[in-house]
C-alpha positions in Angstrom: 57.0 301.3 250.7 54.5 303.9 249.7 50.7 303.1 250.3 50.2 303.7 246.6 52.6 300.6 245.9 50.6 297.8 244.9 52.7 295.2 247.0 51.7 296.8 249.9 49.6 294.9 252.3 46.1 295.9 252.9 45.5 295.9 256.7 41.6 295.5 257.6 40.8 295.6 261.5 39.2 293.6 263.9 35.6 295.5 263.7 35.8 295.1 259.5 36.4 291.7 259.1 33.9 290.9 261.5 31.4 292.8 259.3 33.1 291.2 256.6 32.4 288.2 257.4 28.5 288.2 258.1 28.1 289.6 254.9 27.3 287.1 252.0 30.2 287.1 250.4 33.1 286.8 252.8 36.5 286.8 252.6 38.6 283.4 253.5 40.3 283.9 256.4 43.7 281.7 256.1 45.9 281.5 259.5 49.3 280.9 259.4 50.2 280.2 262.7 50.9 276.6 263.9 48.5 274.0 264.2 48.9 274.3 268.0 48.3 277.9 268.3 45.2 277.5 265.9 44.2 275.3 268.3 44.4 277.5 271.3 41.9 280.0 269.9 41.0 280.8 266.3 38.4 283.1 264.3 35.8 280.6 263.9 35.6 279.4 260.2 39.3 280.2 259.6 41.7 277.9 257.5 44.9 276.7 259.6 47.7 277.2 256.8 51.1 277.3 258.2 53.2 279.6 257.0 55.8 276.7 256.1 53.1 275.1 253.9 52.1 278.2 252.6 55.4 279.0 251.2 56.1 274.9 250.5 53.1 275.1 248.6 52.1 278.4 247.3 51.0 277.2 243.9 48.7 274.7 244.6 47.2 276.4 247.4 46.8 279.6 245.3 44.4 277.6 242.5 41.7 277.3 245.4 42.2 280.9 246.6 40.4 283.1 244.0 38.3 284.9 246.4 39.2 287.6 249.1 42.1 286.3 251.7 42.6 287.4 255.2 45.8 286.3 256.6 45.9 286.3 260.5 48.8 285.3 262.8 49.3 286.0 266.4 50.7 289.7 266.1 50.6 290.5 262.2 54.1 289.6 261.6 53.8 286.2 259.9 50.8 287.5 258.2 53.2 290.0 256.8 55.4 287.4 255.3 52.8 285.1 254.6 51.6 287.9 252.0 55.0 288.7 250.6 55.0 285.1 249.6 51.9 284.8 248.4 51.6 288.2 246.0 48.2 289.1 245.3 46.2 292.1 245.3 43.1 290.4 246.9 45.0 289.5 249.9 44.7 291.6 253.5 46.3 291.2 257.1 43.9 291.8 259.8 45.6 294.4 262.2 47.2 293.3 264.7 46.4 289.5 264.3 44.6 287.3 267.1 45.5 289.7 269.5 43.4 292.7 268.5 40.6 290.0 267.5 40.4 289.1 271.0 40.7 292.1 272.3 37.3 293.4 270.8 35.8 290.2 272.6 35.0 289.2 268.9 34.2 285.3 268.5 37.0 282.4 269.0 37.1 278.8 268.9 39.4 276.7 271.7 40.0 273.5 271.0 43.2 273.0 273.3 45.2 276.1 275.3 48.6 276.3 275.0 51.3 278.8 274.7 51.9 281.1 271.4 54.8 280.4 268.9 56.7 284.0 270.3 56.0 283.1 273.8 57.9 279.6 273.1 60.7 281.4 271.9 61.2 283.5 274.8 61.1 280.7 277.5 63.8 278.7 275.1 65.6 281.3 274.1 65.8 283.1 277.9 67.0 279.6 279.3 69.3 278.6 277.0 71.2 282.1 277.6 71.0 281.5 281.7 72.1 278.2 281.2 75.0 279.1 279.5 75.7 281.7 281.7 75.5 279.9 284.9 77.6 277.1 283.3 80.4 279.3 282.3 80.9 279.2 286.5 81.9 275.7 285.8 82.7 275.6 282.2 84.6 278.9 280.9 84.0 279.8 277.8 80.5 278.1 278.0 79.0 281.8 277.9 80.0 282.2 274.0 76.7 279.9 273.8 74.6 283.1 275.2 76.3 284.8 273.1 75.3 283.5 269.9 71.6 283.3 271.2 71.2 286.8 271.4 73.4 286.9 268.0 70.2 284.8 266.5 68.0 286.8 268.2 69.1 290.1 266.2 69.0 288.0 263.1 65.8 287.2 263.8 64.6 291.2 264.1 66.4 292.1 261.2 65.3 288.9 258.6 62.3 288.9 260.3 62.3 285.1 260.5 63.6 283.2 263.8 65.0 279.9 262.7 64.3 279.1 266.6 60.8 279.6 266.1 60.2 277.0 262.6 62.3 274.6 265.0 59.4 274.7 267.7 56.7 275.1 265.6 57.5 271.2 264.4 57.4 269.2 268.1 54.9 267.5 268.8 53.4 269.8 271.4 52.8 272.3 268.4 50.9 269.9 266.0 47.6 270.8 266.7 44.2 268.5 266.2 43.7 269.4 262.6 45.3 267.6 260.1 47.4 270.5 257.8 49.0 268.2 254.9 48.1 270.0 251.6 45.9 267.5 251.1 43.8 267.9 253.7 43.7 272.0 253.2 42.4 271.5 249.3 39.9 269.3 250.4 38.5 271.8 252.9 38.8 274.6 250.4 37.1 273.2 247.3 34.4 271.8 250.3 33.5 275.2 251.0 34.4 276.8 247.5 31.8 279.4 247.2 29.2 277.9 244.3 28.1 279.4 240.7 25.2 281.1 240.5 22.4 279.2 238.9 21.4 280.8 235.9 17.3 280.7 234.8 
């Protein structure tokens, strides 16, 4: 992609969108991460739209979106996809998600620690592939299990989607403490759609 392609995202950093949004009119910053991982620490007046919703969804939540958008995720990369499925020009990433937010000590809300969506995958995908390994001691053959892990692993890179990861992000311990049915997400956008101007 060429920066002059108009699909390409539009990255706005950490210092930016923190000007951004003190100024009157704001963009609305939509994360896509998991319920549970908004929950751990978020930009503080962010929308949790995960990226499964987002894509189950896109139309209806598009109606209420006719303002700027700011995706954020931990890293960038579901922001990245998040704006492939969405497709419009008013739409940024902020640079290096969450983690370059907090690392400018820039405002969060916590509502409940717990580990990222990629962090998750690791521990998972790291014991299943010891497991396996240690089991083929007892059980040959058993180590064709680590095998295809790290086979779904390079998947993963290349598709840039992790079929591991939209299996964890659906237990219980990634649910969060904010309701995210579509429902719910309309009725928090059009609460805080930004108003018409009275005219004299």
């Amino acid at each position: 992609m060429t920066p002059s392609d108009p699909t390409t995202p539009g990255a706005v950093d950490a210092g930016t969108l923190r000007d951004l949004l003190t100024s009157a009119n704001g963009p609305r910053v939509l994360d896509v991460r998991t319920p549970g991982e908004f929950d751990s620490a978020h930009i503080p007046g962010a929308y949790n739209v995960p990226l499964d919703l987002l894509r189950e969804h896109r139309a209806e939540l598009l109606a209420h979106l006719d303002d700027q958008i700011v995706l954020v995720c931990r890293s960038g990369a579901r922001a990245t996809q998040a704006f492939t499925d969405i497709g419009l020009p008013n739409v940024k990433i902020l640079q290096g998600g969450m983690l370059a937010w907090q690392a400018t000590d820039a405002p969060v809300n916590r509502v409940r620690p717990r580990w990222d969506l990629e962090r998750q995958v690791r521990l998972v995908a790291g014991g299943i592939v010891l497991a396996a390994i240690l089991g083929s001691l007892l059980l040959p053959g058993l180590q064709w299990l680590a095998a295809l892990v790290g086979a779904g692993l390079m998947v993963a890179a290349l598709t840039n989607t992790c079929a591991m990861g939209m299996l964890l992000a659906k237990l219980p311990y990634n649910r969060g403490t904010t309701t995210c049915d579509l429902d719910s997400i309309v009725g928090r956008l059009q609460d805080t759609a930004p108003q018409p101007e009275a005219r004299p």
